[in-house]
C-alpha positions in Angstrom: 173.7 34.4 79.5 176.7 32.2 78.6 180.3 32.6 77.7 180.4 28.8 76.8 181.0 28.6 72.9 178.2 26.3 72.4 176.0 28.6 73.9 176.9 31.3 72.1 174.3 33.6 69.6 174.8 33.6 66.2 174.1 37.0 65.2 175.4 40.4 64.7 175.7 43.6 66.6 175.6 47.2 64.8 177.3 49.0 66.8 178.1 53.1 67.1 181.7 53.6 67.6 182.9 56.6 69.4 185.8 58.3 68.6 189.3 57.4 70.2 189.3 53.6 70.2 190.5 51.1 67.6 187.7 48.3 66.6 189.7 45.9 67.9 189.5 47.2 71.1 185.7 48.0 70.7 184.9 44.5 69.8 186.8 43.5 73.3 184.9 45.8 74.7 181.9 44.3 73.8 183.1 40.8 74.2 183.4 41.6 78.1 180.3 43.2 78.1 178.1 40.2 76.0 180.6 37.2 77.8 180.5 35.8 73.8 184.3 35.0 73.0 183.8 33.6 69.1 183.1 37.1 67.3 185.1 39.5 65.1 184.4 43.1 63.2 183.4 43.7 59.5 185.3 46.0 58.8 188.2 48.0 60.3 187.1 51.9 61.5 189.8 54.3 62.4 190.2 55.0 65.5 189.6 58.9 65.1 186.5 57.6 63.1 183.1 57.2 64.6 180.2 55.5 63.8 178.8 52.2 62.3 181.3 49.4 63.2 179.6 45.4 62.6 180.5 43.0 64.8 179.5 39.2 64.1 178.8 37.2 67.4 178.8 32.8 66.7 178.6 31.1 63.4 177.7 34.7 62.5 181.3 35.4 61.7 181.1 33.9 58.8 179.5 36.8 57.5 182.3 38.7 57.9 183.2 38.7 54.5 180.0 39.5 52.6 179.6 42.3 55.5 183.1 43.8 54.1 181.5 43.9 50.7 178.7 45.9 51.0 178.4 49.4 50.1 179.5 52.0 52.8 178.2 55.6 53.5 180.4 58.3 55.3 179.7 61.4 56.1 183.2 63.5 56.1 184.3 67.2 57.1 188.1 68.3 55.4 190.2 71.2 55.8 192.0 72.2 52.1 194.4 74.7 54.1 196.6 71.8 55.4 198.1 68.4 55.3 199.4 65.5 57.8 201.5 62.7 57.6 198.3 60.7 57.7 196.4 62.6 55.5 194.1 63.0 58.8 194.5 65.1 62.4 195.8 61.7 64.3 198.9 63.1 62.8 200.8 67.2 63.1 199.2 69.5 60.7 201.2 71.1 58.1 200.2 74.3 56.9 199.6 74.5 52.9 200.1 77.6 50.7 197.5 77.7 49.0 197.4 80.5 45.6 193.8 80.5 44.7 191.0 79.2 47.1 188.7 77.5 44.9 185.0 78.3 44.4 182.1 76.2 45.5 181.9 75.3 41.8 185.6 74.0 41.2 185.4 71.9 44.5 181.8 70.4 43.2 183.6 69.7 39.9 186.6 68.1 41.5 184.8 65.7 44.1 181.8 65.0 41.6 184.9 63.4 39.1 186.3 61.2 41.8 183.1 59.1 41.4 183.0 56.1 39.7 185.3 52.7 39.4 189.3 54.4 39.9 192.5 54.0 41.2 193.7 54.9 44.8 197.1 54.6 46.7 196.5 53.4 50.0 198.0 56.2 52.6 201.2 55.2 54.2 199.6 55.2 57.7 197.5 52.6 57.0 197.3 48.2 57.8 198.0 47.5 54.4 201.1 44.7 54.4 203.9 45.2 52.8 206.2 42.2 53.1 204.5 40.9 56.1 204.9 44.4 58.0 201.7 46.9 58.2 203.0 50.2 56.3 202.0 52.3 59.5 204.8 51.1 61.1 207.3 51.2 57.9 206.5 55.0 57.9 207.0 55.5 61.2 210.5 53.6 61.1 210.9 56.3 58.2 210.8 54.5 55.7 208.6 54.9 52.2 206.2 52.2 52.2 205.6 51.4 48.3 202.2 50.9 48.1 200.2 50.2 44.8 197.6 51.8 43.2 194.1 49.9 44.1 191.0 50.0 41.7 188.0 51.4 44.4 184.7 52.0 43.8 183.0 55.1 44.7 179.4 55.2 44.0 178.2 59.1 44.5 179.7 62.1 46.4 177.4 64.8 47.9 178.9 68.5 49.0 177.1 69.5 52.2 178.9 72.7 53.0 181.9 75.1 51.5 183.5 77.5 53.6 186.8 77.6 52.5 188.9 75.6 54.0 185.9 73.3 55.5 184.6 70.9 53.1 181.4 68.4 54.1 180.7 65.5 52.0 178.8 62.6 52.1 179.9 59.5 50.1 179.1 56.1 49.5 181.8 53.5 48.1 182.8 50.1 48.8 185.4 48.0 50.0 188.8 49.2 50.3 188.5 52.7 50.1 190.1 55.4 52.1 188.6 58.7 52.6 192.0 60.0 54.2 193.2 59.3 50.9 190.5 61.4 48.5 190.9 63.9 50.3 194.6 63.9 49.4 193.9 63.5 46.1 191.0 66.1 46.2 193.8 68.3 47.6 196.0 67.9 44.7 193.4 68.0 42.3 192.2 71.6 43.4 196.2 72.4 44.0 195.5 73.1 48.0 196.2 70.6 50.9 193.7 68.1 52.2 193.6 66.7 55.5 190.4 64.4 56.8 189.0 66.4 60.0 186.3 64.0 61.0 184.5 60.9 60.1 181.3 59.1 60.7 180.5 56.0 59.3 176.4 55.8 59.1 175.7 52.7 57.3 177.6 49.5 56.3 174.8 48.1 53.9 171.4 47.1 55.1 173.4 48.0 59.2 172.8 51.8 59.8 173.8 54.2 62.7 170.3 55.4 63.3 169.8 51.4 64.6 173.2 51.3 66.1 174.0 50.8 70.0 176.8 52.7 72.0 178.8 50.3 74.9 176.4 52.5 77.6 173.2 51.3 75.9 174.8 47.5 76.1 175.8 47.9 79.7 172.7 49.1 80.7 170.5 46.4 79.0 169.5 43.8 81.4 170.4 41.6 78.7 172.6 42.8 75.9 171.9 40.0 73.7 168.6 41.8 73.1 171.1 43.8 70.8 172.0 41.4 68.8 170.1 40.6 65.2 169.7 37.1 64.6 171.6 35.2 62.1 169.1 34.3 59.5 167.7 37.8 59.6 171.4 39.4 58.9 171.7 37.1 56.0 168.0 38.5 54.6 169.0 41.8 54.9 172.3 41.1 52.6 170.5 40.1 49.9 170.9 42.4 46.6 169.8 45.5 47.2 170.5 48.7 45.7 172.9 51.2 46.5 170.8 53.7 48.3 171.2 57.1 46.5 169.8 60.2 48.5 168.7 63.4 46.9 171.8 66.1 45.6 171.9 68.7 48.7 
């Protein structure tokens, strides 16, 4: 195994994110671990996020992009009895008064009409730029990051489980969507709060957790290359496909 750039595997890793680190430091990780310096992530996951995170190793990089675009799946748990700054529990929860708790059917109703092609605001805390500054750290100078309304798409919503105020969904949308934020707009829709309580991302296209790798499955490889999927196979499994719909719970 090499760390010399010409040497190095075109290819991609699928790789299972824990909770608590940001992908850029999981793709360092995994740099150190694979000695393969030319590689980069598909996809940003939050750091209080686990789950599928693609990493692109070589000429595989230039991937990247058609990576991003492909349909994602999440599954998602929610609390409608509070808020946070960041619309997710990396932030202090504030309590909601909430008049009427909804019913199973009302919150069905409410997620079910979020699917489609619509508009979302970005949340504050988030790396979108606003004149050259992410709006995370505009917010936390105080400020009001103005952020636009993006058209998202979100191509089916699935309720797991209602017991008030826990709400589990699965979803599958594409590029550029925030979960943190519809569940906000969940919340306002149903007039209660809505605050992301955990995330797991279980497939980014054709790459899906149940073939993922942890870092302890890398490190303990006698050679963690074995992990990676080879170039011209990644590209085959990019190829039109439909968007995988599973049964209604």
């Amino acid at each position: 195994m090499s760390d010399s750039p010409s040497a190095a595997p075109a290819g991609v890793i699928t790789l299972n994110k824990p909770v608590g680190i940001t992908s850029a430091k999981a793709l360092y990780r995994v740099r150190k671990i694979t000695r393969v310096r030319k590689s980069g992530h598909a996809g940003t996951l939050d750091p209080a996020a686990d789950g599928v995170l693609v990493l692109c190793l070589g000429k595989a990089t230039k991937l990247v992009e058609s990576i991003m675009d492909q349909p994602k799946v999440y599954r998602a748990a929610a609390r409608l009895d509070v808020t946070s700054k960041s619309y997710d529990s990396d932030a202090a929860l504030v309590p909601v008064d909430v008049g009427n708790v909804p019913a199973r059917e009302q919150v069905d109703d409410a997620l079910l009409s979020f699917e489609g092609r619509i508009a979302q605001v970005p949340p504050a805390i988030s790396a979108i730029k606003i004149g050259g500054q992410p709006a995370y750290k505009l917010a936390r100078k105080g400020e009001d990051p103005d952020l636009k309304a993006r058209a998202v798409n979100i191509y089916w919503l699935h309720v797991h489980r209602y017991d008030w105020p826990t709400l589990e969904f699965e979803m599958c949308c594409g590029r550029g969507t925030y979960v943190r934020a519809l569940v906000r707009d969940l919340g306002h829709r149903l007039g209660t709060g809505g605050c992301l309580a955990a995330l797991t991302r279980q497939a980014v296209g054709p790459f899906t957790l149940e073939k993922a790798v942890t870092f302890e499955d890398l490190k303990g490889m006698a050679d963690p290359l074995t992990a990676v999927t080879p170039l011209n196979r990644a590209k085959e499994s990019l190829e039109i496909r439909p968007i995988p719909i599973p049964p209604r719970p």
